[in-house]
C-alpha positions in Angstrom: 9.2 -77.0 -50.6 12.8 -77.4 -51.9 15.1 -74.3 -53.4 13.6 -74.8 -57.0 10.5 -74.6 -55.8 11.0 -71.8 -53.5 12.5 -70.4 -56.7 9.3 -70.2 -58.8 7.0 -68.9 -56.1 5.6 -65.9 -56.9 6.4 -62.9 -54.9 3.1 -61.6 -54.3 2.3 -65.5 -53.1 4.5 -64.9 -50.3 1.9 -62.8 -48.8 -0.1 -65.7 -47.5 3.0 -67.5 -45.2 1.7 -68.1 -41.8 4.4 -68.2 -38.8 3.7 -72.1 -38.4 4.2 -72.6 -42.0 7.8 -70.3 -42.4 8.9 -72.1 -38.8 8.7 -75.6 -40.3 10.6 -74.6 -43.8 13.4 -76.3 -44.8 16.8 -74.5 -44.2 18.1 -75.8 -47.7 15.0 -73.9 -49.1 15.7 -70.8 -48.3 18.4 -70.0 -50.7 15.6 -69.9 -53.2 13.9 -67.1 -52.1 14.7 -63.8 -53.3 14.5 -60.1 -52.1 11.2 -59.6 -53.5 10.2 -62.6 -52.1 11.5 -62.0 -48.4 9.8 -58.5 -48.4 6.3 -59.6 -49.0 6.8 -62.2 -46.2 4.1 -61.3 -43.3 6.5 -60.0 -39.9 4.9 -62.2 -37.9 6.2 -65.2 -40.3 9.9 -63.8 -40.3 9.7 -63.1 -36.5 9.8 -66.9 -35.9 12.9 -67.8 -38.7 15.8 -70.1 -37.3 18.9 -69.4 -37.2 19.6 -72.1 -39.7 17.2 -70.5 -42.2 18.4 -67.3 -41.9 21.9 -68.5 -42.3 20.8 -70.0 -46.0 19.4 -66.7 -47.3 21.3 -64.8 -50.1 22.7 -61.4 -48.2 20.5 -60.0 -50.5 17.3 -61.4 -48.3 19.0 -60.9 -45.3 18.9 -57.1 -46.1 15.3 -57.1 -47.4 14.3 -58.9 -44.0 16.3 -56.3 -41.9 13.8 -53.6 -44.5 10.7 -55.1 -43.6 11.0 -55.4 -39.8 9.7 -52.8 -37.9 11.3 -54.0 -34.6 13.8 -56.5 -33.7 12.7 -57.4 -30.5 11.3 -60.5 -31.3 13.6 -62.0 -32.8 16.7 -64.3 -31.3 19.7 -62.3 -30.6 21.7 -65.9 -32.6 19.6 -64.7 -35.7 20.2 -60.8 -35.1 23.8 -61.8 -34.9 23.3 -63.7 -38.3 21.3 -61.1 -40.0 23.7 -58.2 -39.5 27.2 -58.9 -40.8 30.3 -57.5 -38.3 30.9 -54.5 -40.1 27.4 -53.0 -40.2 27.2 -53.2 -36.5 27.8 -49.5 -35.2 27.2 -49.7 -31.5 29.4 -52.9 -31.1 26.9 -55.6 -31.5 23.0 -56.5 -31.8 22.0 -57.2 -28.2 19.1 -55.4 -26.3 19.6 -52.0 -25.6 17.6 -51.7 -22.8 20.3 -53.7 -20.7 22.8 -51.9 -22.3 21.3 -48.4 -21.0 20.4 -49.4 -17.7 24.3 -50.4 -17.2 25.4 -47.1 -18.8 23.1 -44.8 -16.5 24.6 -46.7 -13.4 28.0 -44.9 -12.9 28.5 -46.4 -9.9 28.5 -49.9 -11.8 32.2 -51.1 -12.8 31.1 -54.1 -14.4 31.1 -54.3 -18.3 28.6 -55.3 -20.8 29.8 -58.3 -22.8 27.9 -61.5 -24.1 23.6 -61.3 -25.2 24.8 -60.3 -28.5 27.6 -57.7 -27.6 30.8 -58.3 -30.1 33.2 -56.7 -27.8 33.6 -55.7 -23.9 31.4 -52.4 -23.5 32.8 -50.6 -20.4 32.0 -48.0 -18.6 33.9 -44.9 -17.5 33.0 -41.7 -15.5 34.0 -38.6 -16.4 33.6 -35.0 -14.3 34.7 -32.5 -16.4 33.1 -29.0 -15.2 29.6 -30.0 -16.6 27.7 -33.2 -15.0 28.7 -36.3 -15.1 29.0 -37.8 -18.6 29.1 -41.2 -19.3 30.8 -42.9 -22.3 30.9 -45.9 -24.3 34.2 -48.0 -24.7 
């Protein structure tokens, strides 16, 4: 397919993609796809999208993908990083979370969370105030 005719596909057509068939689209493509388009997209066929493809959807798309998906786990941390623009992210990047709790429920660990999708150093700090320990994000 090339973006014009990506373009005149019909939305409900979209339905059908297999992950073989969205894997092997062309990257120049994608820009003709459209939010209705991206949203009738079976998961399993956006689970396996490229970095490259991602990064030629209208932001538009790029929203209705992050709409459909249940779970991010599958997919790359490259293409998370792609898919959610800088200032959306709230917790200081896209990376997995499960590495990032098991290093914040350590409070003996001094080392810092950085890199796997992390925009900035994460550190972690104790703090004994009269209650439990507490530990915080940096």
């Amino acid at each position: 397919f090339n973006v014009d005719q990506v373009k005149n596909l019909n939305p409900a057509a979209m339905t059908g993609f297999k992950a073989d068939q969205m894997r092997n689209f062309d990257p120049a493509a994608m820009a003709g796809l459209d939010r209705n388009k991206v949203v009738n997209i079976p998961t399993e066929a956006l689970e396996v999208l490229g970095i490259d493809q991602v990064r030629n959807m209208l932001p538009e798309c790029k929203a209705g993908m992050g709409d459909k998906l249940e779970s991010f786990q599958a997919i790359p941390t490259e293409v998370k990083l792609e898919l959610v623009p800088q200032e959306d992210r709230r917790l200081g990047g896209v990376g997995d979370f499960s590495a990032l709790l098991e290093r914040i429920s350590d409070p003996g660990s001094q080392e810092s969370v950085t890199g796997d999708g992390w925009d900035e150093e994460i550190k972690v700090i104790e703090i004994e105030p009269l209650l439990p320990t507490v530990n915080i994000l940096l």
